[in-house]
C-alpha positions in Angstrom: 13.4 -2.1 -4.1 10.3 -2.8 -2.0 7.2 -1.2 -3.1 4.3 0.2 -1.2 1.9 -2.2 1.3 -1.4 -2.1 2.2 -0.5 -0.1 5.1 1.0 2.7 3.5 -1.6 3.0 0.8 -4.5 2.6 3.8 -2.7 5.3 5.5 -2.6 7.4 2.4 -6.4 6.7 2.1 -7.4 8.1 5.7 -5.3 11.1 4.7 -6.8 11.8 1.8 -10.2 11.4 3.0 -9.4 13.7 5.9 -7.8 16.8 3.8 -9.6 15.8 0.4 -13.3 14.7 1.2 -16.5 17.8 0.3 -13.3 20.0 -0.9 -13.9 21.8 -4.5 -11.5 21.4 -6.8 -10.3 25.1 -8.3 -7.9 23.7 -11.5 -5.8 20.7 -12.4 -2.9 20.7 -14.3 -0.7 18.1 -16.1 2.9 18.8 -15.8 4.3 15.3 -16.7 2.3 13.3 -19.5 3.8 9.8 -18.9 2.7 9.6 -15.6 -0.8 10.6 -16.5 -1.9 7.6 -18.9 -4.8 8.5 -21.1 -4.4 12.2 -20.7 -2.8 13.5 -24.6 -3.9 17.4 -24.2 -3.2 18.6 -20.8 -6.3 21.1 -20.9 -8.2 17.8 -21.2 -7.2 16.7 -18.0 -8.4 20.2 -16.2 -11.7 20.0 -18.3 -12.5 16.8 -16.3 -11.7 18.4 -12.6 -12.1 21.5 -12.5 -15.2 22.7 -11.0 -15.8 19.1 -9.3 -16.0 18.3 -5.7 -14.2 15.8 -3.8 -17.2 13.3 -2.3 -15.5 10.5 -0.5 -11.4 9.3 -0.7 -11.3 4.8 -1.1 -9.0 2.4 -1.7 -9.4 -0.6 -3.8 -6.7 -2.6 -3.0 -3.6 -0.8 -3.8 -5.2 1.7 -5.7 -6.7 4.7 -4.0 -9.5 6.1 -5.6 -11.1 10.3 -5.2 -14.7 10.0 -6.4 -15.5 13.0 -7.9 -19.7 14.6 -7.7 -19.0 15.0 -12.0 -19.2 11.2 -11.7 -15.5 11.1 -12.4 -13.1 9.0 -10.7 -9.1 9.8 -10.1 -7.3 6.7 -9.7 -3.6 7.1 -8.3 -1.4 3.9 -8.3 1.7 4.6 -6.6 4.8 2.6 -7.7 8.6 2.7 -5.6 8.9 6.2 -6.3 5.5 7.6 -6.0 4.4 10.7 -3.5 1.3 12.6 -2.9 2.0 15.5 -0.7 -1.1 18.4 0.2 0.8 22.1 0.3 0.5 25.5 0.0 -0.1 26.7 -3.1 2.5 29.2 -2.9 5.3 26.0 -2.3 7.6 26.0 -5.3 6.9 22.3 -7.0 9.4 19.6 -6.5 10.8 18.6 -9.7 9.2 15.4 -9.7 6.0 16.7 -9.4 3.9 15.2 -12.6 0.6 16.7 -11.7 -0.9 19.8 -9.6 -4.7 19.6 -8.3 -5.4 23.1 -7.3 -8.4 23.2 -4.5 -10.5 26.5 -3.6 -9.6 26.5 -0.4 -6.5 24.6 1.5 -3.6 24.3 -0.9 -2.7 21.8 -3.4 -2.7 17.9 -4.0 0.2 17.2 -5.8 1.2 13.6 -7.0 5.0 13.2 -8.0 6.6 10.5 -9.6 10.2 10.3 -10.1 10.5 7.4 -12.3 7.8 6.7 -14.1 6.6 3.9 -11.7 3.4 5.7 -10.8 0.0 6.2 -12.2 -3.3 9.1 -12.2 -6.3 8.4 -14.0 -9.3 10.1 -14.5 -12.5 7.6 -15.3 -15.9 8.6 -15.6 -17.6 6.2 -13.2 -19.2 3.9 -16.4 -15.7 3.1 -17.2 -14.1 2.5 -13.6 -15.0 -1.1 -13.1 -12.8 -2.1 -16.4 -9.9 -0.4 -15.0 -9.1 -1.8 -12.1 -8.6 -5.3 -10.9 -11.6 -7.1 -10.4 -12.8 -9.6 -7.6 -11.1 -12.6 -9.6 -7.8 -10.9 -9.8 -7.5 -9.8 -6.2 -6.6 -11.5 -3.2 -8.1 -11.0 0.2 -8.2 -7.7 2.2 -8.1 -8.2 5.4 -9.3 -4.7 6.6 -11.9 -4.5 4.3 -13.1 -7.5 5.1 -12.8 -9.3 8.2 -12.4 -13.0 8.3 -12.4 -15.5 11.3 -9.7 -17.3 12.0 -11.4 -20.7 11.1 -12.4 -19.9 7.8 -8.6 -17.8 7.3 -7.7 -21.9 7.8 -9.4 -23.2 5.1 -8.4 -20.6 2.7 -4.5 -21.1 3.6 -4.5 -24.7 4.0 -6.3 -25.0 0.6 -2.8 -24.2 -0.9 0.1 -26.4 -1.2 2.4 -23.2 -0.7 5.3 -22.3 0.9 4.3 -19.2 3.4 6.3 -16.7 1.9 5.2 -17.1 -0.9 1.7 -17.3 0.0 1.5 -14.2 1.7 3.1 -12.2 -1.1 0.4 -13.9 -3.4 -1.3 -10.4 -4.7 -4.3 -13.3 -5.6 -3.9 -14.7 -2.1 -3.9 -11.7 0.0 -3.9 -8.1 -0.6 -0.7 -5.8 0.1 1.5 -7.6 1.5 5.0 -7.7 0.2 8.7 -8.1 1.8 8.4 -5.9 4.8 5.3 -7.3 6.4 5.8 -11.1 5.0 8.8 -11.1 7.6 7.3 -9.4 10.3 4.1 -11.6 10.2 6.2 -15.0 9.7 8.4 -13.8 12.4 5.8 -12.8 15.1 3.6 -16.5 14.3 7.1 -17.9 14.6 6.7 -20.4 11.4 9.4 -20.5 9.2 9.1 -18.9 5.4 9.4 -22.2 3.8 7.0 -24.4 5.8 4.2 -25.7 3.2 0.6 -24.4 4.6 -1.1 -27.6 3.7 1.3 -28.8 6.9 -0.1 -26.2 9.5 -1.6 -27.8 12.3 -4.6 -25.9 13.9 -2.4 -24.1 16.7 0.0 -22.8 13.7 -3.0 -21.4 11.7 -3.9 -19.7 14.5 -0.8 -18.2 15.5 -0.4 -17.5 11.7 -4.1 -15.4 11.6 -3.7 -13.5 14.6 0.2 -12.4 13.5 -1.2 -11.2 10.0 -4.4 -9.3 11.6 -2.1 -7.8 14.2 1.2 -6.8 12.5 -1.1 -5.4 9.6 -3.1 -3.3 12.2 0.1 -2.3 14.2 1.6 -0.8 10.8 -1.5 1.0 9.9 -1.5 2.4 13.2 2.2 3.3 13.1 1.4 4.8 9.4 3.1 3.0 7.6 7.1 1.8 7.3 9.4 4.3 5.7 13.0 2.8 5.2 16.0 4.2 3.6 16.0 2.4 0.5 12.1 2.9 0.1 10.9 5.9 2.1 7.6 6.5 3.1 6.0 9.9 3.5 2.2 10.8 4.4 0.3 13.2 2.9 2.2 16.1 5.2 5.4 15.0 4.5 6.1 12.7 7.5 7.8 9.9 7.5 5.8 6.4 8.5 6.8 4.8 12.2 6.6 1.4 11.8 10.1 1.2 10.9 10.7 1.7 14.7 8.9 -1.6 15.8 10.2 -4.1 13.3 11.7 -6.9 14.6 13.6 -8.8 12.0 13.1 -7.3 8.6 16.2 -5.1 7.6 18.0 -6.5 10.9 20.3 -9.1 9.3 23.0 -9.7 12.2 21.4 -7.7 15.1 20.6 -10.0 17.9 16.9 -11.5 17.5 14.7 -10.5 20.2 13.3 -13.2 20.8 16.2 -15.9 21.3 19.1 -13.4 21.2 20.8 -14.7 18.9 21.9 -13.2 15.1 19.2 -12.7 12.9 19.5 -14.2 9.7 19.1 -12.9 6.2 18.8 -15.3 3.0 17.2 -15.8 -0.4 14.2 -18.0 -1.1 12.2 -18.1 -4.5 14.3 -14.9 -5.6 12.5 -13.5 -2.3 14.6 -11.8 0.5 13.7 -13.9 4.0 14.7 -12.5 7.5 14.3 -15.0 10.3 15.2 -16.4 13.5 16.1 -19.9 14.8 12.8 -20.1 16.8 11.0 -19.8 13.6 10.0 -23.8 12.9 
């Protein structure tokens, strides 16, 4: 199963910040312990909330973060089954809701987690910078930090690396998995296993634009919600992207760009979807 992209995080992000952002926090409460590492007494994890107000919502790569003005932090990492929804209070809880954040005016946050994959944290702010990746570990994020297309060349042809594989490096780039990989290789039309040292200048550029457009387009579109890894915002709607993908999940339609089948295969124990016009 695919996990989460920058894009659906991002969008998560702006939502957050929207409905989240100067809001007081009334309670918190843990309802499912696993999912809420470092909390062992679930009064503890109210203690640290309650009272607080929201100050701004951020994302640090694929980890959105609520800074708190307790100078506490509420780190959420959402794996393949993670969902943060904001509801009534009055809504019954879904029964894979793990934890409730209770706000003095407009409902409830309410992070679920079906399977364990997912992860809230609450750090004071001394603590934060030890848990979570740091510049070392972390590739480059594209819209937090803008890069020209020249010096996007010297970063990718500094690696002898297929470019699948390069742009599902987490070290390489930030967010992007199986979805976006295709779309972007697709779109530059450059096959999955051509080595980026081999990229002649046109190709790099092809290659920059496609990754700074598909990645806009999907934010844009909020995100991609599929069937075997659905998407929802933080008021329950589905992401749209889904509805402008051209190859990935397509295997056998007709490509639209030579008309042709589209085809599906394995590389590196990654799944690749591609066309014939793809060189």
């Amino acid at each position: 199963m695919t996990n989460f992209e920058l894009p659906e995080v991002e969008t998560l992000r702006r939502d957050l910040e929207r409905e989240t952002a100067t809001r007081k926090i009334k309670s918190a409460e843990a309802v499912v312990l696993k999912s809420l590492p470092g909390v062992k007494v679930r009064k503890d994890f109210d203690q640290n909330l309650a009272g607080a107000k929201v100050v701004v919502a951020e994302r640090h790569g694929l980890h959105l973060l609520l800074r708190l003005d307790n100078d506490h932090v509420i780190v959420i990492r959402l794996g393949e089954n993670g969902r943060l929804e904001r509801v009534a209070s009055k809504e019954k809880p879904a029964e894979d809701v793990a934890a409730i954040i209770r706000f003095t005016q407009g409902g409830d946050l309410r992070f679920a987690d079906k399977k364990g994959s997912s992860s809230l944290r609450v750090f004071h702010e001394d603590e934060l910078s030890s848990a979570l990746p740091g510049p070392d570990e972390m590739g480059l994020d594209l819209m937090e930090k803008p890069l020209s297309w020249v010096d996007f060349g010297r970063m990718v042809t500094a690696r002898k690396t297929p470019l699948k594989l390069l742009l599902t490096d987490p070290s390489v780039f930030v967010g992007i998995g199986d979805i976006y990989s295709n779309e972007i290789l697709f779109d530059a039309g450059l096959r999955h296993d051509r080595v980026a040292t081999e990229l002649s200048t046109q190709e790099i550029r092809r290659l920059y634009r496609s990754v700074v457009g598909i990645m806009h387009d999907a934010i844009k579109y909020r995100g991609t919600s599929l069937a075997d890894r659905p998407f929802l915002d933080l008021g329950g709607q589905a992401g749209e992207f889904a509805d402008h993908l051209a190859v990935y999940g397509k295997a056998g339609e007709l490509s639209p760009r030579s008309r042709e089948p589209i085809q599906k295969t394995s590389f590196k124990h990654q799944v690749v979807y591609y066309c014939k016009t793809q060189v």
